[in-house]
VEXSEZA-643003 format. One record per residue: residue in three letters; x negated, y, z negated of N, C-alpha, C in turn. Coordinates in steps of 0.001 Angstrom, whole numbers, padded with zeros to 6 digits, always signed. Atoms other than C-alpha are relative to their C-alpha. Example, Ala and Ser with C-alpha at 12.3 -4.5 7.8 and 13.67 -1.06 7.14 Angstrom:
! residues 2
ALA-000890-001190+000000-012300-004500-007800-000900+001200+000000 SER+000820-001190+000060-013670-001060-007140+000770+001090-000730 
This chain:
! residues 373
UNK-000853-001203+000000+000000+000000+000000-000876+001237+000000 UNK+001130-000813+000163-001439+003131+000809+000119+001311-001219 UNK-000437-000762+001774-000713+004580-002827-000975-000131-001086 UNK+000340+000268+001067-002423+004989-005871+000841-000034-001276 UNK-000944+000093+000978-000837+004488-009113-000540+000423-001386 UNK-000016-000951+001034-000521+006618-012229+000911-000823-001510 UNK-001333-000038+001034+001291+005304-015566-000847+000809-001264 UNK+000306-001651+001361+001482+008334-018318+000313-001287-001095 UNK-000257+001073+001330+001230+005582-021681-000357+001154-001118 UNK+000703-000668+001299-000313+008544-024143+000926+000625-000907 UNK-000857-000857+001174+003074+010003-025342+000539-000782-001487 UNK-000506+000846+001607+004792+009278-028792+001402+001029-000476 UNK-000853-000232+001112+007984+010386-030806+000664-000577-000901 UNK-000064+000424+001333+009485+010566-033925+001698-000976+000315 UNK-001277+000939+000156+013047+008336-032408-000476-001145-000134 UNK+000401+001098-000083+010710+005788-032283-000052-000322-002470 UNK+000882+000235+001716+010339+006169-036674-001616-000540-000030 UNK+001382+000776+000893+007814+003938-038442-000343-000647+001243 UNK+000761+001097-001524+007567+001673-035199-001532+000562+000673 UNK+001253-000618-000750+005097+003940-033494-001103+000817-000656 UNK+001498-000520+000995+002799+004889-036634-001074-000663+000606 UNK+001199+000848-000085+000937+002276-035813-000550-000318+001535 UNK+000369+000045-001444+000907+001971-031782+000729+000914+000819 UNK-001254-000395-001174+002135+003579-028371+000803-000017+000190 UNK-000949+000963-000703+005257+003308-027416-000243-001445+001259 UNK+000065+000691-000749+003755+001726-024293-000192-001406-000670 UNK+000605+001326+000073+002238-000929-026000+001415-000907-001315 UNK-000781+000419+001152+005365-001938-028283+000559-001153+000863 UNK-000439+001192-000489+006403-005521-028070+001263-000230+000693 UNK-001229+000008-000480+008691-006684-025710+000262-001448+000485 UNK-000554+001384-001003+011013-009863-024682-001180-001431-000821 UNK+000669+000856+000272+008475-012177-027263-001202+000439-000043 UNK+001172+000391-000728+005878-012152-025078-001052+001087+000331 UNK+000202-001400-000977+005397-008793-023277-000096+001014-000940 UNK-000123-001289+000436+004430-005333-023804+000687+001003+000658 UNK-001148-000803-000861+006548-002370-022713-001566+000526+001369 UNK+000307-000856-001019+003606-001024-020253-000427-001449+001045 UNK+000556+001013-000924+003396-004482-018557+000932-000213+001487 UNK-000965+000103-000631+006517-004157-016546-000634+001280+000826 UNK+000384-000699-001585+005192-001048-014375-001687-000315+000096 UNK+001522+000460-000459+001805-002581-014303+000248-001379+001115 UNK-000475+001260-000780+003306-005850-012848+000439+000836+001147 UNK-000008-000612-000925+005145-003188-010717-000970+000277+001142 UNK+001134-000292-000702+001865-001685-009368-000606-001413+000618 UNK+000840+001382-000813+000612-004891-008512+000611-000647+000941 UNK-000833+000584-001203+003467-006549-007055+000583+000783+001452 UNK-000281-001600-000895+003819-003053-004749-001657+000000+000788 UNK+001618-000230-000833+000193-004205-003743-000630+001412+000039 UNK+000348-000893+000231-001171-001009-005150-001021-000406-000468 UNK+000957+000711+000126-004678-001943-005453-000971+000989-001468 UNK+000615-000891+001050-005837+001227-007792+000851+000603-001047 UNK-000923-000613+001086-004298+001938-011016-000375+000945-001701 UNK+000709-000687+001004-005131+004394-013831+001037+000053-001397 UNK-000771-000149+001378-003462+004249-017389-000647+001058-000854 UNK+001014-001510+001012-003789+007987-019271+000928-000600-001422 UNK-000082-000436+001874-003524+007235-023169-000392+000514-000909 UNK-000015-000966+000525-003543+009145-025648-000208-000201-002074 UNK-001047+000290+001642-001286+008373-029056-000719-001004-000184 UNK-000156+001114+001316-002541+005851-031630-000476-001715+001356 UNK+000256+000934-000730-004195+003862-028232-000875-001260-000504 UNK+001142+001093+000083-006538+001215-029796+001468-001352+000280 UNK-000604+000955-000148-003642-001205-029579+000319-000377+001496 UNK-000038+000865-001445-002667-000945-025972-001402+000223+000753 UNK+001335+000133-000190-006361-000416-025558-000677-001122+000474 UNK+000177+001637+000005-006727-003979-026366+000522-001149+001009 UNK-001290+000829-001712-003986-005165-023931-000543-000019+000950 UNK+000264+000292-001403-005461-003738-021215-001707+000156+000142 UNK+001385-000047+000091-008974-004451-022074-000832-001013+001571 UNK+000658+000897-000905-009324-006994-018949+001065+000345+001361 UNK-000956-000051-001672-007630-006201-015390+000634-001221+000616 UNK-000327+001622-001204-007604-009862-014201+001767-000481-000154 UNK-001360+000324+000280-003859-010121-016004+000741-000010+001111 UNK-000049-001156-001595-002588-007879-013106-000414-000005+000821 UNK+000926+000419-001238-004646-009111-010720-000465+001218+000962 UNK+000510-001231-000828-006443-005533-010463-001823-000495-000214 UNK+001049+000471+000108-009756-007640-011006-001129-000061+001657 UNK+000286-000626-001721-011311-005718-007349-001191+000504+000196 UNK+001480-000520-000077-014467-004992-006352+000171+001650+000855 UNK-000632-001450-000517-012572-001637-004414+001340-000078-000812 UNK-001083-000484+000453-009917-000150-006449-000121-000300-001509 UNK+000363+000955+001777-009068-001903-010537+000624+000791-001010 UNK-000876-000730+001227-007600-000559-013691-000685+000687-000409 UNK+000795-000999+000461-008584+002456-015177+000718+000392-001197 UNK-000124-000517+001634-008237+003393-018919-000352+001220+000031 UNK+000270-001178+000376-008028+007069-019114+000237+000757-001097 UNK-000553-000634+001385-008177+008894-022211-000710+001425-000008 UNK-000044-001722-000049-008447+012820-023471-001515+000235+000142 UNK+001258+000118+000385-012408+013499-023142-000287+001621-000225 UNK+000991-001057+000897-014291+016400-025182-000840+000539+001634 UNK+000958-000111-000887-016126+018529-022447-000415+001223-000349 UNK+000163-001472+000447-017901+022161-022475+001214+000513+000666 UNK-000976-001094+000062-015062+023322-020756+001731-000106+000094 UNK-001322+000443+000864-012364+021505-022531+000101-000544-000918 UNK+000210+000700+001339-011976+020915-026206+001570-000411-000609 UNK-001237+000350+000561-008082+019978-025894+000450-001662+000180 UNK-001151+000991-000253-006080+016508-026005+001092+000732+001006 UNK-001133-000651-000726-003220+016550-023527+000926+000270-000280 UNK-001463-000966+000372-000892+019161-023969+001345-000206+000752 UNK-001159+000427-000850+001298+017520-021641+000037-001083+000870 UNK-000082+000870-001295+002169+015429-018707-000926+000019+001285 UNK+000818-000633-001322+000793+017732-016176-001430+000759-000296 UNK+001137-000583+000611-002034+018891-018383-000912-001674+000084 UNK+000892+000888-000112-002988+015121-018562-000293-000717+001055 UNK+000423+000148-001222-003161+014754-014772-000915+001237+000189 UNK+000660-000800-000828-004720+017838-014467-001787+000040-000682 UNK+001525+000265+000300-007704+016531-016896-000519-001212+000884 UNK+000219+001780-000848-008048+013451-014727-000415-000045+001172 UNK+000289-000200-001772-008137+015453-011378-000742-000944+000750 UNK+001154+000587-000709-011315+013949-010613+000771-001890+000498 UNK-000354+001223-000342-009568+010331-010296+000688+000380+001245 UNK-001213-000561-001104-006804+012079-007735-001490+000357+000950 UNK+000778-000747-001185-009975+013813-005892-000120-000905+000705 UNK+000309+000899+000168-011734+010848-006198+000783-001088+001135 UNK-001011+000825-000842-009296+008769-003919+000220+000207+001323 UNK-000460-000571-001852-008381+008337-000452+001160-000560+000740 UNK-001464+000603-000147-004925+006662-000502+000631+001634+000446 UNK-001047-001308+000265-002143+009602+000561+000538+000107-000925 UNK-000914+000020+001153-000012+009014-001902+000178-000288-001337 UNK-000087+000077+001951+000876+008929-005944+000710-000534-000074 UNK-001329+000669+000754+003284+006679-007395-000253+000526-001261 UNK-000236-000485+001910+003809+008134-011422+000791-000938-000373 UNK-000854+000379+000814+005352+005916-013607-000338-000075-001383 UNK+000406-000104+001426+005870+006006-017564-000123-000945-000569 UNK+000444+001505+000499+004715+003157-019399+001512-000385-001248 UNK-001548+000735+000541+008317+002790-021648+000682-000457+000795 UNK-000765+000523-000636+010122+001623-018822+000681-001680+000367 UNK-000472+001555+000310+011794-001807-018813+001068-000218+001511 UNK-000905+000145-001420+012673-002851-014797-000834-000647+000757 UNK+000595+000841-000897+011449-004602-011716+000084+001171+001314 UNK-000559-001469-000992+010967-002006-008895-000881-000495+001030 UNK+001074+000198-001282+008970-002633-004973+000020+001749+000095 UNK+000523-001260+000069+007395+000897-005069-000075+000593+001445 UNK+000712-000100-001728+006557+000292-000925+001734+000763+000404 UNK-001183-000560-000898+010672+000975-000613+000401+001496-000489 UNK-000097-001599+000266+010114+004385-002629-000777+000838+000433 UNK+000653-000629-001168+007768+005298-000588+000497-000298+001452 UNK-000346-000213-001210+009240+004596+003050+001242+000922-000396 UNK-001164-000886+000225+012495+006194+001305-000713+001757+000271 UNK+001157-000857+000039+009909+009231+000727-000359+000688+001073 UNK+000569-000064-001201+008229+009273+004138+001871+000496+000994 UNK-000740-000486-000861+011866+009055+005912+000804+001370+000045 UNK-000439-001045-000145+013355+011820+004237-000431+001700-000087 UNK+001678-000994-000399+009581+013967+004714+000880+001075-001632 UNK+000338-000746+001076+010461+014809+001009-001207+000190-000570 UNK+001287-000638+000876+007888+017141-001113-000010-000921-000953 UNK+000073+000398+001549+008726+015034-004089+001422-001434-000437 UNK-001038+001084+000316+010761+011461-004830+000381-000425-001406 UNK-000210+000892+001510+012381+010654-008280+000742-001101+000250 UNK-001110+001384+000501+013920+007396-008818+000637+000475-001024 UNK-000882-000177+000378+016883+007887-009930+000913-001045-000620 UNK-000354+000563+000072+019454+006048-012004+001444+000084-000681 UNK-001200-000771+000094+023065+006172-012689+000611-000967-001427 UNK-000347+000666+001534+024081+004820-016547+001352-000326-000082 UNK-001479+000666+000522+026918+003128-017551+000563+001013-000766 UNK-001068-000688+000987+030019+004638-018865-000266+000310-001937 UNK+000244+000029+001174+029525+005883-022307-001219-000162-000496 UNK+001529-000254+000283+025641+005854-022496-000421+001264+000262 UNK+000626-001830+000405+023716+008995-023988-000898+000338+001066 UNK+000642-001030-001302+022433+011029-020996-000703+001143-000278 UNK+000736-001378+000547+021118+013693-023128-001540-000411-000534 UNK+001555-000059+000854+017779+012257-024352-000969-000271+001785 UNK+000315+000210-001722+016956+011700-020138+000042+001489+000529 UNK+000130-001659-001134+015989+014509-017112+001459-000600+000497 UNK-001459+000569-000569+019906+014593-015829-000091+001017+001285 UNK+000237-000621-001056+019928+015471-012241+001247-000297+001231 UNK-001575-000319-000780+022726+016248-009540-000849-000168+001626 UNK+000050+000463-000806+022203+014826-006339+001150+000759+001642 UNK-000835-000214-000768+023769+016093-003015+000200-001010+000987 UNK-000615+001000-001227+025382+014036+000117-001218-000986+000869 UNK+000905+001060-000746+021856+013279+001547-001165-000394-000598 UNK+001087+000629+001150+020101+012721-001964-001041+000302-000215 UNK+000694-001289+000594+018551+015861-002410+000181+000268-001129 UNK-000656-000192+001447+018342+016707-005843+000437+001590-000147 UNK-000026-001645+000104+019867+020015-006367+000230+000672-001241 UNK+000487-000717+001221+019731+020787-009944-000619-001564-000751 UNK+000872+000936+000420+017545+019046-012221-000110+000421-001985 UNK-000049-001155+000831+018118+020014-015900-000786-001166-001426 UNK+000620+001288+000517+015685+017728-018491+000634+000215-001852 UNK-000305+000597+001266+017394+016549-022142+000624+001159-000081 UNK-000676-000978+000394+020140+018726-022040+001241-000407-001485 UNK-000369+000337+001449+022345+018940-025590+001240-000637+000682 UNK-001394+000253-000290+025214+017954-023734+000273+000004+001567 UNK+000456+000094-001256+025700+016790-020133+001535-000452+000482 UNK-001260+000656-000850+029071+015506-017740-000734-001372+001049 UNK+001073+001796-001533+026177+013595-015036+000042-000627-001133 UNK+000709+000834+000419+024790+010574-015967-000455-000678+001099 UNK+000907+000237-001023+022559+010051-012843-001456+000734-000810 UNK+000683-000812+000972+019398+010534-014936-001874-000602+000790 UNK+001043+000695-000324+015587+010176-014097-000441-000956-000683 UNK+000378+000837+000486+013780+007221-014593-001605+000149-000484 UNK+001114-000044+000479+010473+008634-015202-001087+000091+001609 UNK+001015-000013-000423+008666+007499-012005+000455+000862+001419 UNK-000186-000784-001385+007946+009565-008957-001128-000532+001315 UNK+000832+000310-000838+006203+009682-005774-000516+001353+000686 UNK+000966-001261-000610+004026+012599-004047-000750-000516+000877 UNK+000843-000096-001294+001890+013374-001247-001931+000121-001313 UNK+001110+000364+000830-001715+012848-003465-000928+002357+000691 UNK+000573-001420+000039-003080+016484-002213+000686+000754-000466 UNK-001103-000801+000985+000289+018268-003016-000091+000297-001274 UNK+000180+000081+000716+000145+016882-006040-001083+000805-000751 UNK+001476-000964-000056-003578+018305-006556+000280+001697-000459 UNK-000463-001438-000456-002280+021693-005441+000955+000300-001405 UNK-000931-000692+001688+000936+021836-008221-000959-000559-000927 UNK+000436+000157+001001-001389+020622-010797-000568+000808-000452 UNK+000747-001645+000281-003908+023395-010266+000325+000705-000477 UNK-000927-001341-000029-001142+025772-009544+000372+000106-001641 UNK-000569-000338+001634+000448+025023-013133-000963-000007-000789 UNK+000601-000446+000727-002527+024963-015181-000491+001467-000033 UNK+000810-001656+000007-004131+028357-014024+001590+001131-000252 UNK-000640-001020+000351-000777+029614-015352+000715-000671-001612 UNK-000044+000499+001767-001066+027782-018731+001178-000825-000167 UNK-001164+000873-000316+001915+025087-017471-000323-001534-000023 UNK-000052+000891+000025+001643+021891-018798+000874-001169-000067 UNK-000827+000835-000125+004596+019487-018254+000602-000168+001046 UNK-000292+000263-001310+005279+017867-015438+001207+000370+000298 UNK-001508-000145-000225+008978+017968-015632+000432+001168+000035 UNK-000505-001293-000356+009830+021265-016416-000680+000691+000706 UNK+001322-001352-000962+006566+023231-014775+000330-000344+001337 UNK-000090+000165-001474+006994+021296-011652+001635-000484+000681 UNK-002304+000561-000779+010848+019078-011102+000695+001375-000129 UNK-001363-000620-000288+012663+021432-012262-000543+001719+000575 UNK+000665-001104-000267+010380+024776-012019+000424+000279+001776 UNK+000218+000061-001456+010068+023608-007984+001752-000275+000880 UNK-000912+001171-000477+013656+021878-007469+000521+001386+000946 UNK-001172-000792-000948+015258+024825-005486-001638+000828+000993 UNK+001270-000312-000821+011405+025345-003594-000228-001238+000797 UNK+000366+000930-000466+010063+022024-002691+001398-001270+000660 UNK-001275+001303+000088+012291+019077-001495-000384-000800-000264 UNK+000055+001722+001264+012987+016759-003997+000864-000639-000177 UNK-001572+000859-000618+015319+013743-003589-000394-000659-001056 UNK-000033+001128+000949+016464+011270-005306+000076-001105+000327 UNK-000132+001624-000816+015862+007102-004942+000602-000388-000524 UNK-000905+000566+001033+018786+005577-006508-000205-001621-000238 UNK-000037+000996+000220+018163+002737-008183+000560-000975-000469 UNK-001240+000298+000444+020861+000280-008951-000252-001409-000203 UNK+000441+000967+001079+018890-002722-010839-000366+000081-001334 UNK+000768-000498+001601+018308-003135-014267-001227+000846-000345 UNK+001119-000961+000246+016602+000070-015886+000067+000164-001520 UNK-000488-000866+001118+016264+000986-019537-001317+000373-000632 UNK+000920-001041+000345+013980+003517-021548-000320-000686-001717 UNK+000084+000755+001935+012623+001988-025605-000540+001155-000193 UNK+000198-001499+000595+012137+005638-026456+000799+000190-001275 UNK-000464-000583+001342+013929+005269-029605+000478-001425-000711 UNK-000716+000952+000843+015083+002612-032211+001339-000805+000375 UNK-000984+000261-000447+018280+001897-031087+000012-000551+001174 UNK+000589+000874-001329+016983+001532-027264-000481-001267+000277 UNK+000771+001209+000277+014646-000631-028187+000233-001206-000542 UNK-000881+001116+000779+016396-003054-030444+000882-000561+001398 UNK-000752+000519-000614+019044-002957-027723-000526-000329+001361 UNK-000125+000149-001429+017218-003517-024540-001228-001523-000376 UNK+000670+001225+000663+015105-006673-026554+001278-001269+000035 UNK-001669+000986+000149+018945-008092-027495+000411-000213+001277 UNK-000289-000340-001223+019304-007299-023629-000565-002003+000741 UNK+000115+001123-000316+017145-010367-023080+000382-001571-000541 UNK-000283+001273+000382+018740-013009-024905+001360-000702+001059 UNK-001374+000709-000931+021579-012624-022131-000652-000789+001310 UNK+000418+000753-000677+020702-015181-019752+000359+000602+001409 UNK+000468-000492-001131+021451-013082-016510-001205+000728+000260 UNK+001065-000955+000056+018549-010471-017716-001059-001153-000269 UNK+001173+001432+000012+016378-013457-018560-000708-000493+001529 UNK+000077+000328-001436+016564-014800-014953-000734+000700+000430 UNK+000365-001206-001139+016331-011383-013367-001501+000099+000116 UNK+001056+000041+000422+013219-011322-015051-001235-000830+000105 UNK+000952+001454-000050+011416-014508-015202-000084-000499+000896 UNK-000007+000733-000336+012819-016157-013279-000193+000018+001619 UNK+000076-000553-001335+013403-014152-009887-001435+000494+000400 UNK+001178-001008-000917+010402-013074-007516+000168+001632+000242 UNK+001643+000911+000521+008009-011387-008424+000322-000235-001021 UNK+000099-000191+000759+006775-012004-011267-000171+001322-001050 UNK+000420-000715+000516+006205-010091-014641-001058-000434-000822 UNK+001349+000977+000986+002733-010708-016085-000768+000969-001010 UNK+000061-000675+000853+001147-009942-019144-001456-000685-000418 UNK+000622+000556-000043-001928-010921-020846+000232-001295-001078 UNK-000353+001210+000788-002158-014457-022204-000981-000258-001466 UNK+001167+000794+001401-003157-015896-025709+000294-000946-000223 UNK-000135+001330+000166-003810-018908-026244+000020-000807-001152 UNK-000428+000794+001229-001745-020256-028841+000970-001227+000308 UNK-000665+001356+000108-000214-023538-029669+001786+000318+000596 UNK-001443-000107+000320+003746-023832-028460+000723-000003-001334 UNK-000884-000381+001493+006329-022948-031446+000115-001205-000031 UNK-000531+001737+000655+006903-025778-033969+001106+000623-000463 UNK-000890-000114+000785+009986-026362-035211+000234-000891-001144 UNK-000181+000820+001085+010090-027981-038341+001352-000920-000568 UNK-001253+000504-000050+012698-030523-039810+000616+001079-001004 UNK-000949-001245+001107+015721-027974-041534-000307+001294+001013 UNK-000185-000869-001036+014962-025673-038459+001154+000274+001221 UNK-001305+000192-001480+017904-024590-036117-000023+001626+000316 UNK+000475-001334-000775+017372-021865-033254+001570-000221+000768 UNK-001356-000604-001059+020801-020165-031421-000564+001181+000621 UNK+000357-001288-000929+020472-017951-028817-001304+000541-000262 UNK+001275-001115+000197+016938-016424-029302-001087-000692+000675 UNK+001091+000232-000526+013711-016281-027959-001217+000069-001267 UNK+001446+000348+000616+010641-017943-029720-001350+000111+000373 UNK+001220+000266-000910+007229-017252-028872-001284-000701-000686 UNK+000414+001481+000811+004628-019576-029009-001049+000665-001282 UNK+000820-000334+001102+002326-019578-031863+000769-000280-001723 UNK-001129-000475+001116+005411-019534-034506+000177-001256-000317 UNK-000517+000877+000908+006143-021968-037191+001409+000530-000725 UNK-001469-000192+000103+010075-022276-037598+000216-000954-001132 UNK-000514+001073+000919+011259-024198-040957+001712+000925-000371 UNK-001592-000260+000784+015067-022106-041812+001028+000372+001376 UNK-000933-000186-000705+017597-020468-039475-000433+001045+000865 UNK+000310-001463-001345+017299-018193-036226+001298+000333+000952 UNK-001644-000097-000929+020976-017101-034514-000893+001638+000453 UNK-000235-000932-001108+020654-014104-031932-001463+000556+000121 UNK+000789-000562+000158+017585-012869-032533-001657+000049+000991 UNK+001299+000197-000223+013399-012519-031177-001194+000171-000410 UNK+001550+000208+001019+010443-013721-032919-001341-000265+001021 UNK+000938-000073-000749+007290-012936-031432-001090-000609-000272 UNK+001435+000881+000532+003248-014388-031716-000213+000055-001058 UNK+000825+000451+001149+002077-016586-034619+000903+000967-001110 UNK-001117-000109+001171+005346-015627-036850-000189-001478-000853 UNK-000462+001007+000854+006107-017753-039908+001349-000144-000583 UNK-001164-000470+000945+009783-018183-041049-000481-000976-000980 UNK-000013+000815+001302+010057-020409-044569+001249-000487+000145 UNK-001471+001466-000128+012373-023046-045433+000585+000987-000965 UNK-001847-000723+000375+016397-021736-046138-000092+001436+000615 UNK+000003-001834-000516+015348-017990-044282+000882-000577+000830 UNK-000873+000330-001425+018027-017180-041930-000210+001644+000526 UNK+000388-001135-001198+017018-014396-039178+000679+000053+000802 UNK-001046-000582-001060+019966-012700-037536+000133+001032+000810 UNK-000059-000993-000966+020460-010483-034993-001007+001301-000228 UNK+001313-001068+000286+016857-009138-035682-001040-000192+001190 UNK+000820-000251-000958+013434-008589-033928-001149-000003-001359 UNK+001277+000189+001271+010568-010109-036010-001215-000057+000490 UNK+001485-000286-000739+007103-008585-034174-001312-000926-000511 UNK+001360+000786+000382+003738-010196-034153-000550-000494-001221 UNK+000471-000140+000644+002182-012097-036729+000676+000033-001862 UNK-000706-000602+001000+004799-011550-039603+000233-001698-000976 UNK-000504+001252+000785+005028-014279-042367+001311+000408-001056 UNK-001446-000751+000860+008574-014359-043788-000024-001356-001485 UNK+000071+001273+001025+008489-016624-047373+001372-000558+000113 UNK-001303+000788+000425+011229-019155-048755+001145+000717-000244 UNK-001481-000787+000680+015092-017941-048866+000252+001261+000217 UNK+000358-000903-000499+014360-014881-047024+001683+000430+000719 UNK-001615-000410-000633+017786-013291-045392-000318+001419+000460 UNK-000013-000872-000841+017348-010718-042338+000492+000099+000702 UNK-001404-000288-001190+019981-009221-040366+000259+001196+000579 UNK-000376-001439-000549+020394-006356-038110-001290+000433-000472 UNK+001259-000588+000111+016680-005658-038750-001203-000085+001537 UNK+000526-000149-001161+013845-005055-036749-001476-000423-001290 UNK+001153+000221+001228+010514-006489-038881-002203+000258+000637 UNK+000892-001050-000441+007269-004254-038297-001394-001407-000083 UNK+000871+001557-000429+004050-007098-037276-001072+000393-000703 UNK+001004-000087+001074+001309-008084-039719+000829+000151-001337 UNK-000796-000338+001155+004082-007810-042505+000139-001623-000830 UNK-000110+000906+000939+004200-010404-045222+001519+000071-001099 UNK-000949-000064+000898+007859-010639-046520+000100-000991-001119 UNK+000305+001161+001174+007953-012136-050061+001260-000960-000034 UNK-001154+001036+000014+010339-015301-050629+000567+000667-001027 UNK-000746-000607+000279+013631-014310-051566+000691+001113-000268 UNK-000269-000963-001081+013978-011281-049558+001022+000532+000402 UNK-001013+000361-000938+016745-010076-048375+000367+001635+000788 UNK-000446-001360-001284+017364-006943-045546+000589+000068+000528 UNK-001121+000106-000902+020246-006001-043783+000103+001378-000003 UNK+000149-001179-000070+020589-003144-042002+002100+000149+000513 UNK-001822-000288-000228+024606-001720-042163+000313+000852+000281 UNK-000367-001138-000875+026726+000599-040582-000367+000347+001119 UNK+000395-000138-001142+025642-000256-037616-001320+000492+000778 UNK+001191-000841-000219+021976+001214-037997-000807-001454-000351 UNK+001152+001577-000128+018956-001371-037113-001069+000592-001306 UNK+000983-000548+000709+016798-001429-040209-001431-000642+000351 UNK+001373+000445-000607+013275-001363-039632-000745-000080-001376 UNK+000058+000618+000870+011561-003820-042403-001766+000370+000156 UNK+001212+000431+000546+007761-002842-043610-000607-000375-001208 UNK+000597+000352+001216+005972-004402-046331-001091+000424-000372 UNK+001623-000030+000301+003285-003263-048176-000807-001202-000779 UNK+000645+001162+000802+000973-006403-049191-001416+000727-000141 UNK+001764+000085-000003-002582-007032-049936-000331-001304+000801 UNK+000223+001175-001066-002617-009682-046933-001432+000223+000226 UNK+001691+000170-000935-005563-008341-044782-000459+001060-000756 UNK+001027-001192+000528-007133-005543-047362-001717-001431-000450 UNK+001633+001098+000298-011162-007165-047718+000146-000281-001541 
């Protein structure tokens, strides 16, 4: 593809709570197995995008680690390969990125650097399956300045924490208005775009030498009634883990066996990196409903709706309901979790019990003396 590829992983907020003290959003567990920035990395690859750069930022040593080897992704290239970009100290810059478009515009040199035409952007929270080659001929046919993928939300889903954007007859965007308090659309961006790779260059310049760092407002919406900027509508599974609630619900997303499929099972693949642990035991007095186990995990009590991720421990009589029990987490004897979400490396003591009510996911950390020396 003659594209290079961009995913922004360095941001962070506070909808995420306690979850993201400790890592990226990008790198927050997903589906067991997966991390959230593996799904537009699989993208880039399966889009035969041979050069890919990851800018992080936030609390990176964790997805640091993830993407410490290219070969996952099969960007393992003697031309092109994965690139780990982070904020660097120089004489004539002593800032972290102040933005989106502030952290492309420290990076330039990768964009100079290149000789593909084109940019694909995508944000490393994104949770979807996308061929990038048909957002670029979309791109090329309608000789737009600027392509968002676009996506249109179900009835009754919050449109206000999304860029919400208005579309005309030939899928031009003609207003563009980002996390408004209160909205009627719900055609909302998805985060990733596409550009002409010099353009790009050009607004990056342009907005720094006027102290404009965010992509979205300095340039989408700043440009939307200058440049032409369309929209690619995308009308396969999309969703954003930008907040507690998201996240919980687009995890519960995979226990439904059409999103499972879509995923796994359909071409391409989504790949991630592997560790090599033992398959889950299940012990006798163990019984699993609906959920996803991943391997490494010793099962002795109860598991209904839920997903337990690498080298978990439940204990005999725990019952783990409609939760999300992250990496690593030993739960003791008689343990009772429901409507939780349980933070990884956590040691819950036997006879335990968490439930998160009123409809709010509680998010379970422990303080032990597990791993202090």
């Amino acid at each position: 593809m003659k594209a290079i590829g961009i995913i922004l992983a360095g941001g962070n907020n506070k909808m995420m709570k306690e979850l993201s003290n400790k890592r990226a959003i990008a790198a927050m567990p997903m589906a067991g197995s997966y991390r959230s920035v593996d799904f537009a990395l699989s993208n880039m690859s399966n889009s035969h995008i041979k050069k890919v750069a990851v800018m992080t930022q936030y609390n990176a040593r964790s997805l640091n680690q993830h993407l410490s080897s290219s070969k996952w992704w099969d960007f393992g290239r003697k031309q092109g390969g994965l690139f780990v970009l982070t904020p660097t100290m120089s004489a004539d810059n002593g800032f972290w990125y102040r933005g989106t478009a502030d952290c492309l515009y420290q990076n330039l040199d990768y964009l100079k650097s290149s000789h593909e035409p084109y940019v694909v952007i995508a944000s490393g929270d994104g949770i979807y399956k996308m061929d990038y080659n048909k957002v670029l001929e979309y791109h090329i046919e309608k000789k737009a300045d600027i392509t968002v993928v676009v996506k249109k939300l179900d009835k009754g889903e919050d449109a206000s924490r999304f860029g919400v954007v208005s579309l005309d007859d030939d899928g031009r965007i003609t207003n563009f208005e980002e996390k408004p308090i209160s909205t009627n659309c719900n055609t909302v961006s998805t985060g990733v775009y596409v550009i002409r790779r010099r353009q790009l260059i050009e607004l990056i310049e342009k907005a720094a030498s006027e102290d404009r760092y965010d992509f979205v407002q300095d340039i989408l919406v700043r440009y939307k009634n200058v440049k032409k900027i369309y929209g690619y509508k995308l009308d396969t599974y999309w969703s954003n883990i930008s907040t507690v609630d998201a996240y919980y619900k687009t995890n519960m997303d995979f226990l439904k066996k059409d999103v499972r499929d879509y995923f796994f099972k359909e071409y391409p693949d989504v790949y991630t990196k592997v560790d090599d642990f033992p398959p889950a035991k299940y012990n006798y007095g163990a019984e699993v409903k609906n959920s996803l186990v991943a391997c490494g995990c010793i099962v002795n009590g109860k598991v209904e709706n839920s997903i337990v991720f690498k080298k978990a421990y439940i204990g005999n009589n725990c019952t783990i309901k409609n939760s999300i029990v992250l990496n690593d987490v030993y739960i003791g004897d008689n343990s009772y979790i429901e409507n939780c979400i349980v933070e990884s490396h956590n040691t819950i003591r036997a006879n335990s019990k968490f439930v998160g009510e009123n409809g709010e996911i509680k998010i379970v950390i422990e303080q032990t003396s597990r791993y202090d020396a």
